[in-house]
ZAMARGU-4260 file (C-alpha; in steps of 0.2 Angstrom, whole numbers, plus 5000, padded with zeros to 4 digits):
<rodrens>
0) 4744/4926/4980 | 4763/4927/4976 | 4766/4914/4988 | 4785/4910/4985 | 4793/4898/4993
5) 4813/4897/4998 | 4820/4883/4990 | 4838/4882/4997 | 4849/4887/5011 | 4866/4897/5010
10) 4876/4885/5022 | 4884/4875/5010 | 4899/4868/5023 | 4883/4858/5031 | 4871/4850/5020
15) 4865/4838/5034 | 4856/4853/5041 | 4846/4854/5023 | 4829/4844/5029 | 4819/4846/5015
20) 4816/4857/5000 | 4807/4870/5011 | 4816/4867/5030 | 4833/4867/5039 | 4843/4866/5054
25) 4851/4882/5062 | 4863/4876/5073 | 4864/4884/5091 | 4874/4897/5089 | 4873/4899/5071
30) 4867/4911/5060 | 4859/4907/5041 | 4855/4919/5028 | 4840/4916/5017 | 4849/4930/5006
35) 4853/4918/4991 | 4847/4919/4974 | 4831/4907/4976 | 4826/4914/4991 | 4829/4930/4992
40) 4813/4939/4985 | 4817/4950/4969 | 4807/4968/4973 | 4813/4977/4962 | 4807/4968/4948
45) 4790/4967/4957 | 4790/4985/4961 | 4793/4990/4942 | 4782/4977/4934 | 4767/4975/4945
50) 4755/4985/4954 | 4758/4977/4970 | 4765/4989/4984 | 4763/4979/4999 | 4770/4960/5002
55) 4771/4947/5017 | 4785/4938/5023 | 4778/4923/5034 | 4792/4914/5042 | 4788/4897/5051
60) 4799/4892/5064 | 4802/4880/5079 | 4815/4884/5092 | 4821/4898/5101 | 4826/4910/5087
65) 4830/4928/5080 | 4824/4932/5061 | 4831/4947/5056 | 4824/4957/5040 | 4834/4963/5027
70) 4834/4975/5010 | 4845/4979/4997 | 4847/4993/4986 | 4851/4995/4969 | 4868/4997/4976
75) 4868/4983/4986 | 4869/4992/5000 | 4861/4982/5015 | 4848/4989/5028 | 4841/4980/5041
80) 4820/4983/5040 | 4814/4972/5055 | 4817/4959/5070 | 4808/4948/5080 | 4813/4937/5094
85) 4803/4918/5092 | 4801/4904/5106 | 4793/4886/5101 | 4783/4883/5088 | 4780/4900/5079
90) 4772/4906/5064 | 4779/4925/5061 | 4775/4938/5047 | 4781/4952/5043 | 4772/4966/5031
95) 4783/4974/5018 | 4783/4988/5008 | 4787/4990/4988 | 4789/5007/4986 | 4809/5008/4989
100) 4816/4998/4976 | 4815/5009/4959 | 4832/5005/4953 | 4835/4987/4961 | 4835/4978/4977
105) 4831/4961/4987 | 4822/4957/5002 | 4827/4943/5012 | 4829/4935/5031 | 4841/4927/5041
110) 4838/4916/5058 | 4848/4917/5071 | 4847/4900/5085 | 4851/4904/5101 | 4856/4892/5113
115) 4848/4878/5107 | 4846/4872/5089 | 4831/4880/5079 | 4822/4872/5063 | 4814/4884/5049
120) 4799/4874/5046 | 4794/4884/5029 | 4793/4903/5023 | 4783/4913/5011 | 4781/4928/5003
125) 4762/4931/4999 | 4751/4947/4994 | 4734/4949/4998 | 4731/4959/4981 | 4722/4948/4967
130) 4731/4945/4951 | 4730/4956/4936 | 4727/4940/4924 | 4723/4921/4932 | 4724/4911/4916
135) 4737/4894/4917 | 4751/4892/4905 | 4755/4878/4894 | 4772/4870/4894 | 4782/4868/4877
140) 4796/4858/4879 | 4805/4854/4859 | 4818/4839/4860 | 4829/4831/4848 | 4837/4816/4853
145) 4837/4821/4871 | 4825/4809/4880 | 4834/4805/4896 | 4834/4823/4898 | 4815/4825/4897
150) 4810/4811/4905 | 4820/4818/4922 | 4809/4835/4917 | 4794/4826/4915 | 4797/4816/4931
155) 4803/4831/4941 | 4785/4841/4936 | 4774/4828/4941 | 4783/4827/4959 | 4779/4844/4959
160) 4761/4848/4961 | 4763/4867/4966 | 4770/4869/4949 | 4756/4860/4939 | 4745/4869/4949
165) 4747/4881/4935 | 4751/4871/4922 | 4735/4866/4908 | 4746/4856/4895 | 4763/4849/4893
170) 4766/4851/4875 | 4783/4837/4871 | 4786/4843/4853 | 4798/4825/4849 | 4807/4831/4834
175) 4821/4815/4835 | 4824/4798/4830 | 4828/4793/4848 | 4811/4795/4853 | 4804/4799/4871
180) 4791/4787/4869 | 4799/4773/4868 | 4813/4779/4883 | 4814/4767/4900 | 4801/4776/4913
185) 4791/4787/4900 | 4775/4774/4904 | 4777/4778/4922 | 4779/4797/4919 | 4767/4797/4906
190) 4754/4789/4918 | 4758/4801/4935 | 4753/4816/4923 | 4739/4807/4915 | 4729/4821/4902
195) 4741/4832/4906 | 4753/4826/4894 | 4752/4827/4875 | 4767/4818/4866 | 4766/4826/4849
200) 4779/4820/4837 | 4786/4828/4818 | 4799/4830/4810 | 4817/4838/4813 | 4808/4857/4813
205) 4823/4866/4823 | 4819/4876/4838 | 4807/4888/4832 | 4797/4873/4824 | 4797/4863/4841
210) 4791/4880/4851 | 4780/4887/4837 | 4770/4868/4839 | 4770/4872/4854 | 4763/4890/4853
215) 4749/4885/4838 | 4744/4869/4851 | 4742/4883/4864 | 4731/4895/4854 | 4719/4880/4848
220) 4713/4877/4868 | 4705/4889/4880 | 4708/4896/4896 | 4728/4897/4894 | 4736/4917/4896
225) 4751/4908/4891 | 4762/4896/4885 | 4779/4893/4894 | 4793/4887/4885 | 4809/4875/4887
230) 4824/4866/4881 | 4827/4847/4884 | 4845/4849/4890 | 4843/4854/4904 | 4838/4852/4924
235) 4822/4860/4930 | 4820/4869/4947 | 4801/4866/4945 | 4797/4882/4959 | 4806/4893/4944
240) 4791/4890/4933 | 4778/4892/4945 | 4786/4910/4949 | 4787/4914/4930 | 4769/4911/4927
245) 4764/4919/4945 | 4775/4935/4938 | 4766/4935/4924 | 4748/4934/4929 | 4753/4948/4941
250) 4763/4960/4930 | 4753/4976/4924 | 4755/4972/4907 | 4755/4956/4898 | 4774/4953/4897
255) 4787/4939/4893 | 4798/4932/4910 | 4812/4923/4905 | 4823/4912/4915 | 4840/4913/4919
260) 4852/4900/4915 | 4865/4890/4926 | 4877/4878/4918 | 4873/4860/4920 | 4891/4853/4922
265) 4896/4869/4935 | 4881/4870/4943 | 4883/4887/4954 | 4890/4898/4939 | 4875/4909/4931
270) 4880/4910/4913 | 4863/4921/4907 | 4855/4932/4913 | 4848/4951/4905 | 4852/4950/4886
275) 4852/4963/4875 | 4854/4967/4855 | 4866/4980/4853 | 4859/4991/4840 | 4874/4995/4829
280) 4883/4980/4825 | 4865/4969/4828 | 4873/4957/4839 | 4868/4949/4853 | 4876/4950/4871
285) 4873/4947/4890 | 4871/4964/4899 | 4888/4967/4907 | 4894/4952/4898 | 4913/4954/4905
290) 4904/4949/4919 | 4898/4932/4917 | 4896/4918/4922 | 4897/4923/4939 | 4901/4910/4952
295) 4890/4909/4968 | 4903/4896/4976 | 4914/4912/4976 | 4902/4929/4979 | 4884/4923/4987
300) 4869/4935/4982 | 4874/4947/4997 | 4892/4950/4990 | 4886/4953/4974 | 4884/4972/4970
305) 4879/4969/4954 | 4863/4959/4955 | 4855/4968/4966 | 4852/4982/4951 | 4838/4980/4941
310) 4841/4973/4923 | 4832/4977/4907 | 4832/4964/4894 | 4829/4966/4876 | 4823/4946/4874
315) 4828/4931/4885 | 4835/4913/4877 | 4822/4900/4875 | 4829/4889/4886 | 4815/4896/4897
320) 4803/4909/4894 | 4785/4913/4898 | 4776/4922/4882 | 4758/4927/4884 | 4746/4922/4872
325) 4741/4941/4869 | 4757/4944/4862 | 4757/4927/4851 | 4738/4934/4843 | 4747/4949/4839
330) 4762/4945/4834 | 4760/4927/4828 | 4773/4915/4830 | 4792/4913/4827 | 4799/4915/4811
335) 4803/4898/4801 | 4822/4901/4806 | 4825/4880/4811 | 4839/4886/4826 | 4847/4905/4832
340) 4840/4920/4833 | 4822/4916/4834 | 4820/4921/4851 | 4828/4938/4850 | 4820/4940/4834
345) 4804/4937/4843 | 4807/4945/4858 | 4812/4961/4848 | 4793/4960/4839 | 4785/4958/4856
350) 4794/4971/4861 | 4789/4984/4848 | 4771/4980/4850 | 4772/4984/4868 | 4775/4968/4874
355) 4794/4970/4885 | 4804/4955/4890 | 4810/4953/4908 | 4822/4942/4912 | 4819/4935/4931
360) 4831/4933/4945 | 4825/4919/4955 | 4819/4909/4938 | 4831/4899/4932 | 4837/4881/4927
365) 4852/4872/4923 | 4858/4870/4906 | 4872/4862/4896 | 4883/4878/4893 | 4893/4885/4878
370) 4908/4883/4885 | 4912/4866/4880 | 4906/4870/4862 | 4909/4879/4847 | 4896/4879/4835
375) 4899/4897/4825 | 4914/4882/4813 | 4900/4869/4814 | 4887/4866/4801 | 4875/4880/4814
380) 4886/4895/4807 | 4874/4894/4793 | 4861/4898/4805 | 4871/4910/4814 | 4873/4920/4799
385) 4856/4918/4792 | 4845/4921/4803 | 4856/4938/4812 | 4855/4947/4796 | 4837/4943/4793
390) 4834/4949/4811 | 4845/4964/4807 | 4835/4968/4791 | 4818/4965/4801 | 4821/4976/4816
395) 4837/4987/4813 | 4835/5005/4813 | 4852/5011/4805 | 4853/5013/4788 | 4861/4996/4780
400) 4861/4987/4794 | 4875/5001/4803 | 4891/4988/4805 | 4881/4970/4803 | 4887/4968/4786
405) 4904/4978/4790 | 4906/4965/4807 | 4899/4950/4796 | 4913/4953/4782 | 4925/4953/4798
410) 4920/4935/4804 | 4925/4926/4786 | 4941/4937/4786 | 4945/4929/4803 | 4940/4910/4798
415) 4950/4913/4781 | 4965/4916/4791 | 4964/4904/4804 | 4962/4891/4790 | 4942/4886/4793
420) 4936/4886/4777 | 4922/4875/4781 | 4910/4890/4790 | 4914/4903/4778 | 4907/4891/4765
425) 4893/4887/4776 | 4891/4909/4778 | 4894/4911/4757 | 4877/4900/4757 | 4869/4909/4771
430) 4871/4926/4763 | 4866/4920/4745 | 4850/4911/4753 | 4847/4931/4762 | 4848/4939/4744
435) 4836/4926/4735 | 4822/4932/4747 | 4811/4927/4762 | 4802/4914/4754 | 4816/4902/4756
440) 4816/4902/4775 | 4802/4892/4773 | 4807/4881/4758 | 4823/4875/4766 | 4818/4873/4785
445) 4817/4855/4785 | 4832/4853/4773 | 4844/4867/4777 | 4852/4857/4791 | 4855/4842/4784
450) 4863/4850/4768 | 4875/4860/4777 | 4880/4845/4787 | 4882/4839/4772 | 4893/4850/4767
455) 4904/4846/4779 | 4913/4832/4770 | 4923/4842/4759 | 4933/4851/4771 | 4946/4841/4780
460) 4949/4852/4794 | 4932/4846/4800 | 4936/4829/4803 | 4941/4828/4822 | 4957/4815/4825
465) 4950/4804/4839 | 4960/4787/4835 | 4968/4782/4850 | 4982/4771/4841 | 4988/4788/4833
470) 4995/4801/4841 | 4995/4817/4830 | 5009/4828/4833 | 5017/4844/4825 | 5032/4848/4819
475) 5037/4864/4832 | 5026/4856/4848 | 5013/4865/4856 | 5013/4883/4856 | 5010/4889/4876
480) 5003/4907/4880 | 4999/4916/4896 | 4980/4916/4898 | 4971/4929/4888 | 4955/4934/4882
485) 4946/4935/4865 | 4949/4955/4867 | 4966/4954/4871 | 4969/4954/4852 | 4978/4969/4842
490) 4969/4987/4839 | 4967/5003/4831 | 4981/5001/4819 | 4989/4988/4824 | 4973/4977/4818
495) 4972/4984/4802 | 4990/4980/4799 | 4991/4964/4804 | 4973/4961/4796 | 4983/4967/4778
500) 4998/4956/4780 | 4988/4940/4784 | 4978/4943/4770 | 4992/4947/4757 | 5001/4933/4766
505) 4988/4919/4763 | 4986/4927/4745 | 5001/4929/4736 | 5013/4913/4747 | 5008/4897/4746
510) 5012/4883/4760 | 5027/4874/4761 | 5025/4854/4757 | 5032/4848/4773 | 5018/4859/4784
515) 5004/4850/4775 | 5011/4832/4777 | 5012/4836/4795 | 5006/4849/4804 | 5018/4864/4808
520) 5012/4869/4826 | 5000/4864/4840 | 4988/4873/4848 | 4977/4870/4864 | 4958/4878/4860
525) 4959/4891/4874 | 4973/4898/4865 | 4971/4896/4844 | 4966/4916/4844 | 4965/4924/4826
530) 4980/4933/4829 | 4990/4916/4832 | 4986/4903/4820 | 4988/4914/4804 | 5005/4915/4805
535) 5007/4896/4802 | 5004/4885/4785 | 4996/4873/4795 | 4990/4870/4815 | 4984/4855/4826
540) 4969/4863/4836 | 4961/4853/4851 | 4942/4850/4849 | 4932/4861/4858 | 4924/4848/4869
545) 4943/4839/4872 | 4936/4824/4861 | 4949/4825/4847 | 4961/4838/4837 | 4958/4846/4820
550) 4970/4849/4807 | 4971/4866/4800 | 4981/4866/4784 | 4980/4883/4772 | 4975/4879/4755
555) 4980/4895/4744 | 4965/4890/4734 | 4950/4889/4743 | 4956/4906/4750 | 4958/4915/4738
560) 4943/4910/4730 | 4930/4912/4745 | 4939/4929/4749 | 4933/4936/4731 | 4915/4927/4737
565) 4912/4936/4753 | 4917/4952/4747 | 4905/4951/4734 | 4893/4943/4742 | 4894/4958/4756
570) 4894/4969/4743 | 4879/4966/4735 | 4871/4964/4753 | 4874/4982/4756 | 4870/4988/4740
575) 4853/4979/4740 | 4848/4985/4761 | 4836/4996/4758 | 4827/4982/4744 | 4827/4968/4754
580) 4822/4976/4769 | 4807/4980/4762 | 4807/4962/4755 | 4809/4953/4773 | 4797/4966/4782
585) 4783/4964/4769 | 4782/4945/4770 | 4785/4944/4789 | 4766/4944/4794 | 4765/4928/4782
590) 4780/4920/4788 | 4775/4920/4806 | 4755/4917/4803 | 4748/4902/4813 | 4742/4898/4795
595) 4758/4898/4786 | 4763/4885/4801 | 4749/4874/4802 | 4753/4872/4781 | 4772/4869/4786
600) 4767/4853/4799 | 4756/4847/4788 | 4766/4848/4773 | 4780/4840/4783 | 4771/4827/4792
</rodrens>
């Protein structure tokens, strides 16, 4: 049985006539569409997926009342399919074919209260088809330093019984120092879900330590398809992962369903959803990514022609994603990569062996965004680096990588000149780790971290200037720019002549004194672009999370030293491909074993 329940209403100007998490008010006179993302029933997704081919909509109502019917195409075309009048207390179904729905599509209902006010008591959608697979999933949640967060989580699954309906085991994977153990209301949590609960704590293992605990802890135990897996930051809509699993145990092959994401702080804008790798220059990207976040305070579900078509993913983030266990047997787990790119990296394996990623509408939680952060001049651009050109040499199909190492060169040439020498230090170590083989993913995963954070203290430009009883200012005041975008940078030749000129610039003249005593222009962080800040000595930048400012000051030195490293170190990159390619694809089955895990926790423990 799908049986999936609406979760929210559409009539945001009237919150009052919200009654529960499953009933609302329509006032007399009114009209409420239950077209919105959470309850609005996805078909194409379950047309493409699954074998089911005839649903149920059963729609419980109280009050004289009109439910009207409605699909969508892939389009977003709407199309009215049925309509039935209701008096009293009413229980109304509606049968419903998935045979339409090929390239996208919704099906969804609206109420109309006549003269009187009418209450939707509950609706579901159901199938009278059994499910392909009926095993329950585990839940892996990996945290660091985050227990308030996962104590809400926690407590929001155990109110939720229709959710641990499916659930066998809550893995908490507590990698901190602020541990959830000891965090005001973890006894009482602990105690609502009993045995269901296993606190498991080790050491600082990244990401893809937590979830790969999490994943080996599944495997050991029996009568699990799956294990579903989640971050700590973020707020849990607990019917999303009952959907994921229900999706999963009635797909026609075992799959992975993935979650979308809203953003925690601006909680109607959908900031994932379908990601793909794009093949030449192996980076990541949402699907129509000049689209996001989209807004549902602006355009609701119905006015939103794009997300009624049907979108394949090439992975999904682990924020949220459901992987079967058939896949984990086959593919073992994630590779030791601490944080980015072990999800993508995975999903790409999965998909290779048959094992596709969707990523779900109507699944989804709430998560701390990016757009408050920055973390490709933080100590993670080591990881950033790292782990995309391991994954490139892994699973890309172009000879050399097509433009990864081409693109790669291109981010240090842009921290150079915008005077952040910090990451291209943090890079330099990346690639030199890459060339000295895949052994020392697993050497360095507990250590990797801390040492480029380390690093850190040897470039001023990474200190943020948060003292409230000085006020940094520059010389010129703060440079103001209409609004523009990361693409609204030069092109075609225009590029390459102002990419030459900074260079030669920053190469052959040296700053003046009076531009490193204090710094020579302001900028805010929205508009520090690449092609600005080079043409400055020296530039106070806002942080990225308006916490503090940075100083940017060009040292002559440091760049023309770590200009001479990244081209060589790309270089012999390129030159070696095809050597460590073999290398990295060799030595994957070891690196991702269960085996090679269970020694990296017990070595670490």
């Amino acid at each position: 049985m799908i049986d999936e329940k609406p979760v929210r209403v559409s009539n945001r100007a009237h919150l009052g006539n919200i009654l529960s998490r499953h009933s609302a008010r329509i006032v007399a006179g009114q009209r409420d569409s239950f077209g919105t993302y959470f309850n609005a029933f996805p078909a194409s997704y379950w047309q493409h997926w699954t074998s089911v081919r005839r649903i149920r909509l059963t729609v419980r109502t109280t009050g004289s009342a009109t439910i009207l019917v409605y699909r969508s195409n892939g389009s977003g075309v709407r199309q009215r399919v049925d309509t039935c009048e209701v008096v009293g207390d009413a229980e109304t179904s509606f049968d419903l074919a998935l045979t339409q729905y090929s390239d996208g599509g919704w099906i969804w209902f609206d109420i109309v209260a006549d003269s009187q006010t009418a209450v939707l008591e509950g609706a579901e959608w159901t199938t009278e088809q059994e499910p392909t697979r009926a095993g329950k999933a585990s839940l892996g949640i990996t945290t660091f330093n985050k227990p308030d967060y996962c104590i809400e989580t926690l407590r929001t699954l155990a109110a939720w019984p229709e959710a641990l309906e499916f659930v066998d085991r809550i893995f908490l994977i507590d990698q901190g120092t602020q541990l959830v153990a000891e965090q005001e209301g973890y006894a009482q949590v602990s105690d609502d879900l009993g045995d269901t609960l296993q606190l498991i704590h080790q050491p600082n293992l990244g990401g893809s330590g937590g979830f790969a605990r999490a994943m080996y802890e599944t495997l050991q135990r029996s009568g699990n398809d799956f294990v579903q897996l989640l971050d700590d930051d973020v707020r849990l809509e607990p019917e999303s992962l009952r959907r994921s699993i229900v999706f999963g145990q009635y797909a026609t092959d075992p799959l992975l369903v993935g979650g979308h994401m809203f953003d925690l702080l601006d909680r109607s804008k959908l900031h994932g959803w379908a990601e793909v790798v794009d093949e030449a220059p192996f980076m990541w990207r949402g699907l129509y990514q000049e689209k996001m976040p989209h807004d549902f305070g602006k355009s609701n579900l119905r006015q939103s022609t794009l997300l009624h078509m049907r979108m394949d993913a090439d992975y999904n983030g682990w924020w949220m994603c459901l992987i079967p266990l058939d896949a984990i047997r086959q593919l073992g787990l994630p590779l030791p990569a601490f944080i980015k790119w072990d999800d993508a990296e995975f999903c790409l394996r999965a998909s290779k062996a048959g094992f596709p990623t969707v990523s779900m509408p109507g699944v989804a939680l709430w998560h701390v965004s990016w757009v408050n952060k920055d973390d490709t001049i933080d100590w993670q651009a080591y990881f950033h680096a790292r782990n995309r050109i391991v994954a490139g040499l892994l699973h890309s199909n172009i000879p050399r990588g097509g433009r990864l190492l081409t693109h790669s060169r291109r981010v240090d040439l842009k921290h150079l000149m915008m005077m952040q020498y910090y990451p291209v230090a943090l890079r330099a170590r990346a690639l030199r780790d890459v060339l000295s083989g895949p052994e020392h993913m697993r050497q360095n995963l507990l250590t990797a971290m801390p040492s480029a954070r380390a690093l850190a203290a040897k470039f001023p430009e990474t200190t943020v200037h948060r003292d409230p009883s000085t006020v940094l200012r520059s010389r010129h005041g703060r440079q103001v720019f209409e609004p523009q975008k990361p693409t609204d940078g030069p092109s075609g030749l225009r590029l390459r002549w102002f990419t030459l000129s900074a260079l030669l610039s920053h190469w052959l003249r040296g700053p003046s004194a009076s531009n490193i005593d204090q710094p020579q222009v302001e900028f805010g962080k929205e508009d520090a672009y690449w092609w600005r800040v080079p043409h400055f000595d020296s530039a106070l930048v806002s942080a990225a999370d308006g916490s503090g400012k940075n100083v940017y000051t060009r040292d002559r030195a440091k760049y023309r030293s770590m200009l001479r490293e990244t081209m060589r170190l790309h270089a012999e990159l390129k030159r070696r491909w095809p050597e460590l390619q073999e290398q990295y694809r060799h030595a994957l089955p070891e690196l991702v074993s269960p085996q090679s895990w269970q020694q990296i926790f017990e070595e670490k423990a």
